[in-house]
C-alpha positions in Angstrom: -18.0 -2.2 5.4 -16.5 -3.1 2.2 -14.2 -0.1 2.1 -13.3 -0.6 5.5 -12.0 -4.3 4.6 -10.6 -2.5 1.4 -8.5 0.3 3.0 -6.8 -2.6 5.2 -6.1 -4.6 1.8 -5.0 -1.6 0.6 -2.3 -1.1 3.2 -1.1 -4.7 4.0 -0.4 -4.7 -0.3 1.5 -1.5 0.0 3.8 -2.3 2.8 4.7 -5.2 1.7 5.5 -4.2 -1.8 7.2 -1.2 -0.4 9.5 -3.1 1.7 10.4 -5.2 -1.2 10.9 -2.6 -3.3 12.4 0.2 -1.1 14.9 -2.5 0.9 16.7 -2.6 -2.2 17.6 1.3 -2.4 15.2 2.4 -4.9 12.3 4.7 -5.5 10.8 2.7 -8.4 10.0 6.0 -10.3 5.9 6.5 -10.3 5.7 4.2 -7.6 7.4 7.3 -5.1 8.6 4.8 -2.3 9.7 6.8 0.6 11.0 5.9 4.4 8.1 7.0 7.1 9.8 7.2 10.5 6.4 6.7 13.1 7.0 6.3 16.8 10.4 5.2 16.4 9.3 2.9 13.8 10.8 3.0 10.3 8.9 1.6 7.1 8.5 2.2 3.4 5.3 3.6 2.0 3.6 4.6 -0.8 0.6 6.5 -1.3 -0.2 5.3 -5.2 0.2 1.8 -4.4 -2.2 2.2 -1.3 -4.9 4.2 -3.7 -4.8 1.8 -6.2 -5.5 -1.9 -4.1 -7.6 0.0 -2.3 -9.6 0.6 -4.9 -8.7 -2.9 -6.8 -9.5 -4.7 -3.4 -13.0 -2.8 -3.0 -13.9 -3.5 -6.7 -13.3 -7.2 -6.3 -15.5 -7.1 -2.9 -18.7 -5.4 -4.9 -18.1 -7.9 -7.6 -18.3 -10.5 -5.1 -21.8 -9.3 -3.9 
């Protein structure tokens, strides 16, 4: 259940960061920000930002245990 909660941490962290960061016209290097076009819905995402607070949020929830 933890990674469940994690992998929706893990999402909300990178959309938002990506917005912030990609609204401005930038990649931010390592970060690879890109534009995802789903159902006629455009956003910015990034898959190492997602890894890593997934894995940051699910390492805070076993610490909590």
């Amino acid at each position: 259940m933890d990674l469940i909660k994690s992998v929706m941490l893990g999402a909300v962290l990178s959309v938002t960061l990506a917005l912030v960061i990609g609204a401005q016209g930038t990649s931010a290097g390592p970060l690879a920000i890109h534009m995802v076009n789903i159902a006629q819905t455009k956003f910015f995402w990034s898959w190492p930002i997602f890894f890593s607070g997934t894995g940051l949020s699910f390492g805070v929830m076993l610490l909590q245990r």
